[in-house]
C-alpha positions as CSV (number, residue, x, y, z in Angstrom):
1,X,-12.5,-1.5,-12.6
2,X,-12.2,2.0,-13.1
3,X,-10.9,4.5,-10.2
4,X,-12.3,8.1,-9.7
5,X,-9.8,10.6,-10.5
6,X,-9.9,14.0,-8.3
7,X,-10.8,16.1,-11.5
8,X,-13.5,13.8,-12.5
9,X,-12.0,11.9,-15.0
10,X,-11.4,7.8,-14.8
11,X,-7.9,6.0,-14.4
12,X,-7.9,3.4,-16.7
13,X,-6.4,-0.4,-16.1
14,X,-2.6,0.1,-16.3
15,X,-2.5,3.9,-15.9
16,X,-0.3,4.7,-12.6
17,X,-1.7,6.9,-10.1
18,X,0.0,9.8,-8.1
19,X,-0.5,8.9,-4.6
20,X,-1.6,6.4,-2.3
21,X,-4.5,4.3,-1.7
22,X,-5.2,1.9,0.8
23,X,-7.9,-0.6,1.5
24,X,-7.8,-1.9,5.3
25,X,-9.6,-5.2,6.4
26,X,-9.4,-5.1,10.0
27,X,-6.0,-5.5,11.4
28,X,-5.1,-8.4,9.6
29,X,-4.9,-6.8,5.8
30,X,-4.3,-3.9,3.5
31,X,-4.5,-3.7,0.1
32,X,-2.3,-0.5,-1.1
33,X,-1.8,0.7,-4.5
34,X,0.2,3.6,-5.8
35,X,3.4,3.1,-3.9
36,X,6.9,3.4,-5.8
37,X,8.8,0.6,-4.0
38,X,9.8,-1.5,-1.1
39,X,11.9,0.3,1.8
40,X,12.4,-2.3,4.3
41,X,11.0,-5.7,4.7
42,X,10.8,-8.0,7.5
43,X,7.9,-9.6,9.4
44,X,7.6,-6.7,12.3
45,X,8.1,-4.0,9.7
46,X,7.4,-3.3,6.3
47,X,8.2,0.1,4.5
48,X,7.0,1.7,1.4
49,X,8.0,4.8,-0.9
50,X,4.9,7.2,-0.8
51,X,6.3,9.8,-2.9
52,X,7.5,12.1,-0.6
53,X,6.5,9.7,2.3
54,X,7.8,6.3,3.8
55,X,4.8,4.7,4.5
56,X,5.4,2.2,7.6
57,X,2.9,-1.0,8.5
58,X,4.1,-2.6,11.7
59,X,3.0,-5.1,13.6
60,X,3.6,-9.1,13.9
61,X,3.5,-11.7,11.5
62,X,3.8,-9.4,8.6
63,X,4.2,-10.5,4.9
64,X,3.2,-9.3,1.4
65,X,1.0,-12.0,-0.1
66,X,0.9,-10.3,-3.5
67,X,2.5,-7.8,-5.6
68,X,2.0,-5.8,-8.9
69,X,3.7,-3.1,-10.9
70,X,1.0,-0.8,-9.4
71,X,-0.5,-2.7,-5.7
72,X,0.5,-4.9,-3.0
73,X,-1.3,-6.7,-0.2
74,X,-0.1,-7.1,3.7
75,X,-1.2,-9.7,5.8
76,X,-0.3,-10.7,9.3
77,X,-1.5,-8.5,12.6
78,X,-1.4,-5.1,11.4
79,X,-0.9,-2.7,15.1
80,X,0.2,0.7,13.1
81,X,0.4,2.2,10.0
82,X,3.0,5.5,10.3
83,X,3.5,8.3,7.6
84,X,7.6,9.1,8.2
């Protein structure tokens, strides 16, 4: 799959972004890619490293089902998603 870059050009599988991207199901899943790491982790709260922005999911039930050098998913019941 290949991603649109903002100049025109294509990111290629493997090539890191800058920035964030996020795919939201309903309240029950996101799938975000570009983040730089994990913050904080528990199952009302999980925090991200957005750069220059923490990137905070809250809600109940919350865990990351997968994770990749470059993506992660969140399930559970998704109430906010905050830019700190």
């Amino acid at each position: 799959m290949k991603l649109r870059k903002p100049e025109g050009e294509y990111y290629l599988p493997g090539e890191k972004m800058s920035g964030i991207r996020m795919n939201i199901c309903g309240n029950c899943e996101a799938d975000i890619e570009g983040c730089r790491g994990i913050v904080d982790y528990s199952g009302e709260c999980i925090k991200l490293n957005a750069g220059k922005y923490i990137l905070a999911f809250r809600g109940r039930g919350l865990k990351m089902r997968c994770m990749t050098e470059y993506s992660l998913i969140i399930e559970g019941h998704i109430l906010a998603i905050e830019y700190l």
